[in-house]
Structures are given as C-alpha cells and as structure tokens.
VMD Tcl script that draws the C-alpha trace (Angstrom):
set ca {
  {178.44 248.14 210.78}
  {181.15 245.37 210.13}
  {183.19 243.88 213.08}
  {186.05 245.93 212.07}
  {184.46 249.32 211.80}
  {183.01 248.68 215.45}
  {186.49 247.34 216.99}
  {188.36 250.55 215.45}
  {185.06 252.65 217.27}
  {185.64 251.05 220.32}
  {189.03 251.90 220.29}
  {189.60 254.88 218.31}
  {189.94 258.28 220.76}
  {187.01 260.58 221.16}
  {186.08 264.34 221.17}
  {183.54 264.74 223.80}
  {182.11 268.17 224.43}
  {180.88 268.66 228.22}
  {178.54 271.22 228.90}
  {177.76 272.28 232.47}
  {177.35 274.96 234.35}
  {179.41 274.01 237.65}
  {182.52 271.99 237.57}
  {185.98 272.00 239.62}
  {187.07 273.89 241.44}
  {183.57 274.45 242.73}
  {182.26 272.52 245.42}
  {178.99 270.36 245.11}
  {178.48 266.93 243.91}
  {177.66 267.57 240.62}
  {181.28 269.20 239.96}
  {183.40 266.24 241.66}
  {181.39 263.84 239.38}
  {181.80 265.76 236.18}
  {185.70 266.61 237.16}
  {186.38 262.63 237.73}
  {184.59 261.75 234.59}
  {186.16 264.66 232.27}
  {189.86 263.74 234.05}
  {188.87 259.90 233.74}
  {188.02 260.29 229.77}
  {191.38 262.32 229.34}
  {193.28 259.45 230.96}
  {191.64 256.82 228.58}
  {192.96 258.89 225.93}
  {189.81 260.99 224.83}
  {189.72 265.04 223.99}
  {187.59 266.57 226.48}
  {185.93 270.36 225.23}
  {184.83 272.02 228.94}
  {182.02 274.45 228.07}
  {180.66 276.48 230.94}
  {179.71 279.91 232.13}
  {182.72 282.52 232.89}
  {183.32 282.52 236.73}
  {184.91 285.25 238.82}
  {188.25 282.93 239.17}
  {188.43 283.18 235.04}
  {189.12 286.99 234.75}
  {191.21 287.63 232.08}
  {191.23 284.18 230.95}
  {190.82 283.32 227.14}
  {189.62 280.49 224.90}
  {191.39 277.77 223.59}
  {190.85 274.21 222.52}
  {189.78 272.47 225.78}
  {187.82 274.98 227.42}
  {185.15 277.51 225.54}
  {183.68 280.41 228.13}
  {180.35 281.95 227.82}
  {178.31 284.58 229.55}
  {176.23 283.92 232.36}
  {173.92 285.23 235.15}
  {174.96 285.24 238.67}
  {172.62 282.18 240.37}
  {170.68 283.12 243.68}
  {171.92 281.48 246.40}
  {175.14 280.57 245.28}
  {177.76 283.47 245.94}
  {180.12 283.45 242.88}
  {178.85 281.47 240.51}
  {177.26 281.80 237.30}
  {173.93 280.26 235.63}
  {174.71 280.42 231.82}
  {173.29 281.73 229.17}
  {172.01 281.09 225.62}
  {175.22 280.54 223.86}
  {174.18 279.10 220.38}
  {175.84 281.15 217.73}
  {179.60 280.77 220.04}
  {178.73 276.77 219.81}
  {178.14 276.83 216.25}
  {180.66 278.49 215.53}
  {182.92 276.30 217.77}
  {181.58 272.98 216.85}
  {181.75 273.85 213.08}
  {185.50 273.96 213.06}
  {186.37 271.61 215.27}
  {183.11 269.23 215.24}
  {182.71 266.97 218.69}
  {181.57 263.20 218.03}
  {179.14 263.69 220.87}
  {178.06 265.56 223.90}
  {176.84 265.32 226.83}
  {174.90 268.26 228.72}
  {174.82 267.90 233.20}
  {172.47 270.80 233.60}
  {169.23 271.61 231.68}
  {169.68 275.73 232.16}
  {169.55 277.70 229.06}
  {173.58 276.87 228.41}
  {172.16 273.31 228.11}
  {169.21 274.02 225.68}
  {171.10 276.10 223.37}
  {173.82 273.21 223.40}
  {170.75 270.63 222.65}
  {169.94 273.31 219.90}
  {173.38 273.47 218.20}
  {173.45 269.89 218.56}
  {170.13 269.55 217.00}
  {171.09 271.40 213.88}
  {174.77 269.92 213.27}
  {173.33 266.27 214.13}
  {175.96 265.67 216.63}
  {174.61 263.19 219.20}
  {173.90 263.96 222.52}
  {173.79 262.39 226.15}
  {172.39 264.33 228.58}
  {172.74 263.88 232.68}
  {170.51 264.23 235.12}
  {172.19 265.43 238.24}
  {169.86 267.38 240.05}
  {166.57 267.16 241.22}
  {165.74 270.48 240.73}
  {162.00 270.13 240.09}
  {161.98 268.81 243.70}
  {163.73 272.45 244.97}
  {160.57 274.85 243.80}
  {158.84 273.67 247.02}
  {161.56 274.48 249.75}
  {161.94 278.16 247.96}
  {158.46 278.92 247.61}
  {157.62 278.44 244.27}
  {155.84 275.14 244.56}
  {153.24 276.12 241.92}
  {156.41 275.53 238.96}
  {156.94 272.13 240.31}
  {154.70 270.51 237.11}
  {156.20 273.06 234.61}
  {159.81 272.31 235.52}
  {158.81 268.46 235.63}
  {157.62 269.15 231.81}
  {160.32 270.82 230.98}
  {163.11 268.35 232.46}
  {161.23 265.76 230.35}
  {160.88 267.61 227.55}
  {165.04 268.53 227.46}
  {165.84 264.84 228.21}
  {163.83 262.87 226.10}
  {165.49 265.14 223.09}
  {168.81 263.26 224.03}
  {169.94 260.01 222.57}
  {169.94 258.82 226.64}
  {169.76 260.47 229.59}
  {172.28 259.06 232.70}
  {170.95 258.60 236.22}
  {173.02 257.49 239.15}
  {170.87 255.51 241.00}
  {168.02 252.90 240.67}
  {165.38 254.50 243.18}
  {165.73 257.83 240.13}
  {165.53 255.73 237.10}
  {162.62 254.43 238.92}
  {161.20 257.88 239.21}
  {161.82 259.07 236.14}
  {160.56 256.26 234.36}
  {157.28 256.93 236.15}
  {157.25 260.60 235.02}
  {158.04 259.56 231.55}
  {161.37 260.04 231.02}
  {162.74 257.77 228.44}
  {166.07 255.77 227.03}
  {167.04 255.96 230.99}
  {170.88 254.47 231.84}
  {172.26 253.86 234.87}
  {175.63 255.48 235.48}
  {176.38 254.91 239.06}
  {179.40 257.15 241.83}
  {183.01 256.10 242.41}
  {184.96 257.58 245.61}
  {188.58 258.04 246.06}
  {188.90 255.26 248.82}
  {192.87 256.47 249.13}
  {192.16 260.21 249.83}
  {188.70 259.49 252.22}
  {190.05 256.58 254.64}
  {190.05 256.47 258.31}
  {194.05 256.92 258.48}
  {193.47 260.48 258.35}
  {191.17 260.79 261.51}
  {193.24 263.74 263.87}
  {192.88 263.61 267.31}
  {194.13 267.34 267.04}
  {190.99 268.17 264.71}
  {189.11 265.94 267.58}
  {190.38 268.17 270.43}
  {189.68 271.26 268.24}
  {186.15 270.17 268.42}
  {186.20 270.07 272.04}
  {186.13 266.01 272.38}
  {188.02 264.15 274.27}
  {188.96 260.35 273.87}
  {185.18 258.17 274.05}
  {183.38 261.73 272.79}
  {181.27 261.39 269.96}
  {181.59 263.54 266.75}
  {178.14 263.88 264.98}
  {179.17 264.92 261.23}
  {177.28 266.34 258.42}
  {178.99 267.17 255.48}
  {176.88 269.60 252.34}
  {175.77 272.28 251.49}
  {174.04 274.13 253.96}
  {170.08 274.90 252.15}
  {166.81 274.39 252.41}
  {166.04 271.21 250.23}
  {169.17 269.35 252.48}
  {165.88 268.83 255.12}
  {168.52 270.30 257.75}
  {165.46 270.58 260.26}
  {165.68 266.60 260.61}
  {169.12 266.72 261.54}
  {168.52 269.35 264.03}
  {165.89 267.46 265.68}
  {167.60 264.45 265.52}
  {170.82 265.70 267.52}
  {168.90 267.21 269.86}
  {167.17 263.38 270.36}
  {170.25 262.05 270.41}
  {171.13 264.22 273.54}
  {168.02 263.81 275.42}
  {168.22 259.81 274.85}
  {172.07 259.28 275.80}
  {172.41 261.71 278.37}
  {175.33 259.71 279.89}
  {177.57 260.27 276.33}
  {179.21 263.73 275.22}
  {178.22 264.61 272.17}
  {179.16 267.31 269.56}
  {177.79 268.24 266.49}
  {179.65 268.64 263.61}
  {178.65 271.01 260.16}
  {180.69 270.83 257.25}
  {180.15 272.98 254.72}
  {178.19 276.47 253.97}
  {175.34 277.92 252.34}
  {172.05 280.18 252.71}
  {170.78 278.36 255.82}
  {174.02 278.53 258.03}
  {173.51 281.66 259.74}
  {169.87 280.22 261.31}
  {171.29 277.15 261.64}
  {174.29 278.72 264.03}
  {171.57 280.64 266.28}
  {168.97 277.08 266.51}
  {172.55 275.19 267.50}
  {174.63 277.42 269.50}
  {176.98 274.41 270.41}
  {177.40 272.76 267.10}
  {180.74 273.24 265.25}
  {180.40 274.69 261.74}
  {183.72 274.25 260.01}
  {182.77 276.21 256.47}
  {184.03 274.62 253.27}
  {186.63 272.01 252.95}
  {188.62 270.69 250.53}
  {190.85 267.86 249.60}
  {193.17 265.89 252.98}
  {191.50 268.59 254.82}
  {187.93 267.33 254.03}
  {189.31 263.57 254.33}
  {190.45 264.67 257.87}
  {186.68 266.18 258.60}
  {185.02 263.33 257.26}
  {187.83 260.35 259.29}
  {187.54 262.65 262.71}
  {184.01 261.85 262.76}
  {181.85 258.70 264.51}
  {178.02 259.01 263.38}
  {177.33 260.47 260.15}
  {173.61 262.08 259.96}
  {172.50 262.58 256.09}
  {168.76 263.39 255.87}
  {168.64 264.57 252.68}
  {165.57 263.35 250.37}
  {166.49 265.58 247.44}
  {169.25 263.80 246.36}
  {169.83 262.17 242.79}
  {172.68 260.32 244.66}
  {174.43 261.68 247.40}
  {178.22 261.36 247.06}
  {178.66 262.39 250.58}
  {177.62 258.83 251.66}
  {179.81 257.24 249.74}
  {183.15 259.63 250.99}
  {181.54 258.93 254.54}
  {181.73 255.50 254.38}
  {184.85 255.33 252.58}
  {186.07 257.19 255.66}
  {184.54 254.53 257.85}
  {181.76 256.45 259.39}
  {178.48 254.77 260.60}
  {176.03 256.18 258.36}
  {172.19 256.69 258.88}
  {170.41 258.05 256.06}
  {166.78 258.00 254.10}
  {166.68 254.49 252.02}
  {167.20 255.61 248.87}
  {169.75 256.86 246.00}
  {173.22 256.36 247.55}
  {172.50 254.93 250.06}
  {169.95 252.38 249.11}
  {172.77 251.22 246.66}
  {175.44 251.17 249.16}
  {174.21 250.45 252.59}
  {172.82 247.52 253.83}
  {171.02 247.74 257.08}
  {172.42 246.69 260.10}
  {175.40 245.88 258.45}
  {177.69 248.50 257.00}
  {175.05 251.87 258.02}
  {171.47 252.54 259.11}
  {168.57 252.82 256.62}
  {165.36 254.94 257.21}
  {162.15 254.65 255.18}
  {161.33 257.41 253.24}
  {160.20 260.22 254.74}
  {160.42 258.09 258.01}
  {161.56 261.10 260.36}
  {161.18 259.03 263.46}
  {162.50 255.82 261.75}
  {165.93 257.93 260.99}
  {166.17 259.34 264.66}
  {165.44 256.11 265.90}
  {167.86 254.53 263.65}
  {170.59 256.95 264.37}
  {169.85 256.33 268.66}
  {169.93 252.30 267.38}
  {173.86 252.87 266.41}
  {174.68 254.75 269.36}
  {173.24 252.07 272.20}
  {175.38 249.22 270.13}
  {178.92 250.13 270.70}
  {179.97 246.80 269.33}
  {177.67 246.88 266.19}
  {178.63 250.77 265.28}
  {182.24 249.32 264.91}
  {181.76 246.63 262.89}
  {179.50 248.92 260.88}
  {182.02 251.35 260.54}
  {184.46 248.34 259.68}
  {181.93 246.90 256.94}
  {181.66 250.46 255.80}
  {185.17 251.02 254.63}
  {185.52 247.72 253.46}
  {182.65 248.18 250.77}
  {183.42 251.51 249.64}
  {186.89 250.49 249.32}
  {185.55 248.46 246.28}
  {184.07 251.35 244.74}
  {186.30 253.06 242.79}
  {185.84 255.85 240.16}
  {187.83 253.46 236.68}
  {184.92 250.88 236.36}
  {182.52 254.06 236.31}
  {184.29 256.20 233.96}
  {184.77 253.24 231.03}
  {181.01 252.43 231.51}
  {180.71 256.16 231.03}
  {182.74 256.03 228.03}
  {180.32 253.11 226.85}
  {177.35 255.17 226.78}
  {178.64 258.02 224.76}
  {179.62 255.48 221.68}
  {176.06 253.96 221.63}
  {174.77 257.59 221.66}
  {177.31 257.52 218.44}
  {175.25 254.26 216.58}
  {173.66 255.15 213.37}
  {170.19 255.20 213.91}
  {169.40 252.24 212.17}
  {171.18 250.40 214.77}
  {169.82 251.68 217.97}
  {168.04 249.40 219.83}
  {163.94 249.41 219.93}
  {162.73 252.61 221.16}
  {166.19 254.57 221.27}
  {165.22 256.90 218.72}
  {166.56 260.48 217.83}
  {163.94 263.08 218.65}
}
mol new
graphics top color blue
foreach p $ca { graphics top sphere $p radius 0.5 }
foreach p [lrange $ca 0 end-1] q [lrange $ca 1 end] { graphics top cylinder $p $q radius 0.2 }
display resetview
C-alpha cells in the first residue's frame, strides 16, 4: 500500500459494526466499556452499527441505521435481559446494503457466531473481544464438567478473528497459554471527573449509620457466585474481630442472585441495590476501604472507579489491579488465591491510619491519569490493522 493510500486510511471515517449482547443502559462492566468505546469512535468521527438482542426497554422500537435488533433468549440469572440468537440471514441482509469495513464481536453467544459467520462469507474483517471469563463461571454454577468444552470453544471463536482484544496483561498471559492467538492488549479508562472524592456525602455517610472517624467498608458489583463474595464476608467479619476498638459498616453496592443469602449471613451490612451515574460516584467517594475479591475478572473496572474515587483498595494481584496498584503505595495487593494474604492485607490498611491516606491520596492521583481518549484511539488502531490486506499482516496474523 503506498504512503498515500495508508495516510487517507488512517484518516478516512469508519463503519464499525458492534455486536454484543449487553450494552448501556445495562449495568456490568462489559456495557460501560463497550458504551465508552462505541460513544468514543462516534466522537472521532466513525459510524457506529449497535447490533444486539431486543430488550424489554425496546418495545415497540424499530430498526434504523445505527442500531439493528434481533431475537433473543431471556439469560438465567440476569432478570431482563436477553442472550441472542442466531441472527445470520438479518446480518446478511443488513451488511449487504450497507457493508461495515469491520467488526468487532464482545460476546461469543450464538449472536456472536452467526456475526463471525456473516462475516466469514462477505470477507468483512473482524476483531473480536474477550470480556468475560466465562469458561471460569461453569464451576461456581455447577457445571464444572463444560469448563474444557467452553475453553475449546472460546478458542475456537477467537482464533477465527483477525485479533482478539484483552484488557489486561495477567489474561493475555492466560490466553496465550491456552492457545489463543494474534492477542492485543486494549487496556480500561475511568471518568476521573464523575468518580472523584468531591462527591463523598456525609448525608449518604449518616444514612449508613456512621458517624465522623466510622469506617465505610464498600463493595461495589454484581452480587453472584463467581464475585468469590464468601471472601469478603469472611474478611469483614476479620476485620471486626481484629479492630474491635473501630466502628465499622459494611457497605454492598449492587444486586444479583446471591443478595438475598448474602442479607441473612450479614444482617448489619448495608445493601444499597443498583446505582447509577453521581449517585454511584457518591457510593463509591462515601466510602474508606474498598474490598474486591474477585478472581474471575478479565479486568475489573470497579478498581479503577474506586480508586479514581480515592478509596484504599485491597484486591487479588492481578487484571486491574495488578496494572494499576502498586503495593503499599496507592492500594493493597494479595497473591492469588491468597485468602489470608487479602484479609491480612485489608487489616494492614486499617492499623496505618497515616499510610491508608496517602494511599488513598496516591490512588486518585494515578487514576486521574487514566482516562478513557488514549484507550479509545488505540482502539480505533486495532480495527484498521484488522482492515490490512492480507499480504500485509504481520507474521502469523493470518485470516482463518
């Protein structure tokens, strides 16, 4: 390609088709990341196509050129939304009159593969995501015996893109390992102006049942079995028996399948449901100690909106937070799987007054500097390589 042809391509506008199954205004980490990349490309000037599965807030809504529908199945667990269906004829049919120059697929359900298919057959070029570690889920929900076959078939699906995005080292890692191929890193942004500690509320405090010197023990997601809640159970309850002298107060935000247990095992905790937006900000500033024990995670964007929001933050050492959190200085770092290492390192933060504030302090200065622009260009980036002719891929990135 001449130096011409591949300034006007790194210029010239694109039409990106995004197929996922979840986005805004859904709440999970996967639909805030694809939301700030779709808005991201628009702002740089790009056509973004949304396809997903119909949701109960799109009754009586139609089709038109950003957004294409399809059917889907409701998805266990997850009250209101949809897992899609095959939809191959509907994108054929789409992305023969108005063809896409590439797409890129977040979730490997059967919306995904019969995207991959269409894609397949028109030649468009595709870059897939993986956002979820779903092949790590079987165990917590009892089917542990699919673990291999949904390991195959995550491999399988990826290694049919042109890449495949991860968001943090400690995955690529993994997946390299498992044989996952053409791996690129495309790392989280937060909004460092909405999560900030301005917006901590001494009225939220109060509502909580602290008083000034209290301290509010947060955890913020989704409320399920393969969050490891147990650990954070048995770590505030540590945390009481080893600082008698301090008031503590436990603080859930957020909802799912294991809340209702979770309310009888913690009769004092305070579970504040689902929050959104300042109101979320407020959660997250009105907290001290943030508790993430998650070891499921592809990234975690919870960490990053927690120490954005200038929490001290003790999680496993890895995605997120192995990125974002140095030890010690800016949050506390468990090994993996460590269980007593994270309580201990939680009860470490607590018996340094002095060091959890200049953690806290170190916090919001580094996420400050972690903003979602850089991410979404890089983003951009990866979908024109997908674009390159294939005799000018590099070694090894070949079409499958």
């Amino acid at each position: 390609m001449a130096a011409a042809d591949t300034a006007a391509m790194n210029t010239s506008s694109l039409s990106v088709a995004l197929i996922t199954e979840t986005f805004p205004p859904e709440i999970n980490g996967v639909a805030n990341t694809l939301g700030r990349l779709a808005d991201g490309l628009r702002a740089r000037g790009h056509r973004i196509q949304l396809v997903r599965p119909r949701q109960g807030c799109d009754q009586g809504r139609g089709h038109d050129e950003q957004l294409l529908l399809t059917r889907g199945w409701p998805l266990p667990g997850y009250p209101g939304l949809q897992w899609g269906q095959s939809s191959m004829h509907k994108l054929l049919r789409s992305w023969q009159r108005q063809r896409p120059d590439v797409l890129y697929i977040a979730t490997e359900g059967p919306l995904g593969f019969s995207a991959l298919r269409a894609a397949r057959r028109l030649q468009i070029p595709v870059v897939s995501g993986f956002h979820t570690n779903f092949q790590q889920y079987t165990g917590h929900y009892g089917v542990g015996l699919l673990t291999r076959a949904l390991t195959n078939y995550l491999r399988w699906f990826h290694n049919r893109s042109q890449m495949t995005l991860v968001p943090s080292v400690s995955q690529q890692i993994e997946l390299q390992r498992r044989g996952f191929e053409r791996l690129e890193l495309l790392a989280r942004g937060v909004d460092s102006q909405l999560f900030h500690p301005a917006r901590r509320c001494d009225q939220l405090r109060a509502s909580w049942g602290l008083q000034e010197g209290d301290i509010a023990i947060l955890h913020v997601g989704r409320l399920a079995a393969e969050k490891n809640l147990a650990l954070l159970s048995k770590s505030f309850q540590a945390l009481q028996q080893t600082h008698p002298q301090r008031q503590l107060k436990l603080i859930l935000v957020g909802d799912g399948p294991q809340r209702a247990s979770l309310q009888q095992q913690l009769p004092d905790a305070v579970f504040c449901g689902l929050q959104r937006g300042e109101e979320l900000a407020a959660h997250y500033a009105s907290g001290d100690l943030f508790l993430f024990p998650s070891l499921s995670e592809t990234f975690g964007n919870v960490v990053l909106e927690a120490l954005a929001s200038g929490l001290g933050v003790v999680a496993f050492d890895q995605a997120a937070a192995a990125q974002h959190i140095r030890h010690g200085h800016n949050g506390a770092l468990a090994g993996a799987q460590d269980e007593q290492g994270f309580i201990q390192a939680a009860s470490d933060l607590l018996n340094d007054a002095e060091g959890l504030r200049r953690a806290r302090l170190n916090a919001r200065q580094h996420a400050a500097g972690q903003g979602w622009a850089a991410i979404v260009e890089l983003f951009e980036q990866h979908l024109r390589s997908a674009m390159q002719p294939l005799a000018e891929l590099p070694a090894g990135r070949t079409q499958h």
